[in-house]
C-alpha positions in Angstrom: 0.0 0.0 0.0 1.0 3.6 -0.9 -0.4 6.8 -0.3 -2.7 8.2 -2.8 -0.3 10.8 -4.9 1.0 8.9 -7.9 3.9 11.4 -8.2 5.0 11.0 -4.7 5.2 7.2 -4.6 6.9 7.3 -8.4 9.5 9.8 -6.6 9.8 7.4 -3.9 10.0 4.2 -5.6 13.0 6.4 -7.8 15.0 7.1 -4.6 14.8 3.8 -3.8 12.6 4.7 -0.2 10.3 2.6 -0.9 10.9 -1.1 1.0 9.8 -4.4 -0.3 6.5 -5.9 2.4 8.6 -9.8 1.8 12.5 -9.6 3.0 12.5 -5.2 3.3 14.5 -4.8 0.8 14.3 -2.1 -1.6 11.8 -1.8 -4.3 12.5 -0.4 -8.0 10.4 0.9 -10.9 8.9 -2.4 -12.8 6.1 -1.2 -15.4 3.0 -1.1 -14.3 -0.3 -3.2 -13.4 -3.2 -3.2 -16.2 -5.3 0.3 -15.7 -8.5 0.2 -13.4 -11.4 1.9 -12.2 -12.1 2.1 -8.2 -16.1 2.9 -8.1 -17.0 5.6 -6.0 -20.1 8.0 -5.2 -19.0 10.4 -7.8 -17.9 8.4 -10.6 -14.9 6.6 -10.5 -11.3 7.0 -9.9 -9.2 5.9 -12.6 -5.6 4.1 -11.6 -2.7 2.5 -13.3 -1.0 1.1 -10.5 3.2 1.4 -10.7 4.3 -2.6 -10.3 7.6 -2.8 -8.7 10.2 -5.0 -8.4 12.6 -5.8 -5.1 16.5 -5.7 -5.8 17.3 -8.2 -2.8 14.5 -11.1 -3.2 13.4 -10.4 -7.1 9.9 -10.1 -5.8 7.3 -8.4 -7.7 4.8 -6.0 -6.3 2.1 -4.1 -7.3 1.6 -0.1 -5.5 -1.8 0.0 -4.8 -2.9 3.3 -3.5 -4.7 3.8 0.2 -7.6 4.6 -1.7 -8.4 0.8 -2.3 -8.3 -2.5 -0.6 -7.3 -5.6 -1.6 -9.3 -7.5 -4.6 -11.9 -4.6 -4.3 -13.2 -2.5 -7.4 -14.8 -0.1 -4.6 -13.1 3.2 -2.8 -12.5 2.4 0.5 -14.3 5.1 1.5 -17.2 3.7 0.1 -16.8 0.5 2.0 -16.6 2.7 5.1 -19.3 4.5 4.4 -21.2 1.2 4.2 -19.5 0.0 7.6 -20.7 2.7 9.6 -24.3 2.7 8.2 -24.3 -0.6 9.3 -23.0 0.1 12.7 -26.1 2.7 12.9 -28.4 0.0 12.0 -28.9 0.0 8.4 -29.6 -2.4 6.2 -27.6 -3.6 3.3 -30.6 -2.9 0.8 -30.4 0.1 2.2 -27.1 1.2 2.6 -26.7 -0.2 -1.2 -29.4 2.2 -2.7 -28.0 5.0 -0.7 -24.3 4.5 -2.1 -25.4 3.3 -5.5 -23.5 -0.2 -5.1 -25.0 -3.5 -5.6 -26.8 -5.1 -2.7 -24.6 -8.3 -3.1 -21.3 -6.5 -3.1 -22.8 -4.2 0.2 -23.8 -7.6 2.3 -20.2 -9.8 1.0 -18.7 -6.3 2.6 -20.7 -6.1 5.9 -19.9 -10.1 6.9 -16.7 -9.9 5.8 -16.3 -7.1 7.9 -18.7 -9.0 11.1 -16.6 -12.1 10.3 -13.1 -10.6 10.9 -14.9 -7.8 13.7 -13.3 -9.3 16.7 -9.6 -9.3 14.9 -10.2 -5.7 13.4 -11.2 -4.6 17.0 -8.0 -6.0 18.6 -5.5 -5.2 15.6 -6.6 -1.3 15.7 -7.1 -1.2 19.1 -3.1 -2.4 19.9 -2.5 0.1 17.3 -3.9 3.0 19.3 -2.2 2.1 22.6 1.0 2.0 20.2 0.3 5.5 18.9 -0.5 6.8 22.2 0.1 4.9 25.4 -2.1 7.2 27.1 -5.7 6.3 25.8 -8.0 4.7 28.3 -9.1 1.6 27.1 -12.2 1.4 24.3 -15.4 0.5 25.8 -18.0 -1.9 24.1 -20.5 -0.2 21.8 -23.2 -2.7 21.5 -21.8 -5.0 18.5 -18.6 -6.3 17.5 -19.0 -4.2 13.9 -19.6 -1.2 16.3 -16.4 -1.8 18.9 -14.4 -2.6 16.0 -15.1 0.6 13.8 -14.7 2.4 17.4 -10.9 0.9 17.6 -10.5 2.0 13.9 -11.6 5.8 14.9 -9.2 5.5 17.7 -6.4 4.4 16.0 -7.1 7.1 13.7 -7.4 9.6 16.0 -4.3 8.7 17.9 -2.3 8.6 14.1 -3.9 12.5 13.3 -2.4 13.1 16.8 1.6 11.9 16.3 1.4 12.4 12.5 -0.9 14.7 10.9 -4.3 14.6 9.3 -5.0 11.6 6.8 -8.6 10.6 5.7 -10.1 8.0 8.7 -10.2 5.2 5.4 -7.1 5.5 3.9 -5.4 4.8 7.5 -7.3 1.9 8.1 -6.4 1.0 4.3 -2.8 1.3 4.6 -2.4 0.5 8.3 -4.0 -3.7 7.1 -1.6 -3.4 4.0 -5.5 -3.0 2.0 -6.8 -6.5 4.1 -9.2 -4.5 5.8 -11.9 -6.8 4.1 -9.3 -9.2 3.4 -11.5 -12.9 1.9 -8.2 -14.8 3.0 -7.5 -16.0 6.2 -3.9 -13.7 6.1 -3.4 -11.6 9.1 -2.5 -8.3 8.9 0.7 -6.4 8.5 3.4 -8.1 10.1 4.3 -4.9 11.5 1.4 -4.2 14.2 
């Protein structure tokens, strides 16, 4: 995962910054992935994800911007959108005629999501405390979607704190390496 600015991460991937998620080694330019379009409320966003290659294991990558996840053709935002609906109550019909999305790819999101609640929760909630050792703990709020979206606001929170400002989606995005609805039973990033 990379940040959203194709410029920056093509600047980065140049100055060789840029370090390979297999054996950390550092990633080089390597063509690039076939062109796509992420849907989103507005129309689309149109990407041509830079492919990279690592010099120390030979491993090839593809850069996909915090703006996606993983095997989704949705904005993540979108997918959050549809998370927090949920956690308000609202039904996948619903919350699919609302964001102009199919009703089958809203309810594969939501239990995806309510199947992996519990490790989402704990993942983002160790992520806070790591981000700032001084947050009280989270308390319940009524469902595991709802305590883990919490620990994902937290997180958030506690990353706009140390680091700056970054949109609540793309964190959560970029801080499971795009697994946030991951259909695979991978954990996430090695790194939390």
């Amino acid at each position: 995962m990379v940040g959203p600015d194709p410029v920056v991460v093509e600047r980065e991937l140049k100055a060789g910054v840029l370090d390979c998620p297999t054996c950390a080694g550092v990633l080089r330019p390597w063509g690039f992935a076939a062109p796509r379009v992420l849907r989103g409320r507005a129309g689309g966003v149109r990407l041509r994800p830079r492919r990279s290659i690592c010099a120390g294991c030979r491993g090839t990558h593809v850069l996909l911007p915090v703006v996606g996840l993983l095997r989704r053709v949705d904005l993540v935002v979108v997918i959050g959108a549809a998370l927090l609906a949920k956690a308000r109550g609202v039904g996948h019909r619903r919350i699919a005629a609302d964001l102009g999305v199919p009703a089958t790819t809203v309810r594969g999101w939501l239990r995806r999501f309510a199947a992996r609640a519990e490790l989402v929760r704990a993942q983002f909630t160790a992520l806070a405390h790591r981000l700032d050792a001084s947050l009280p703990a989270v308390g319940p709020r009524g469902s595991p979607t709802a305590d883990a979206l919490e620990a994902v606001g937290q997180a958030a929170a506690a990353a706009t704190r140390r680091f700056g400002p970054a949109p609540v989606w793309q964190f959560a995005a970029g801080a499971t390496g795009g697994r946030l609805l991951g259909n695979t039973s991978s954990p996430f990033l090695a790194a939390w």
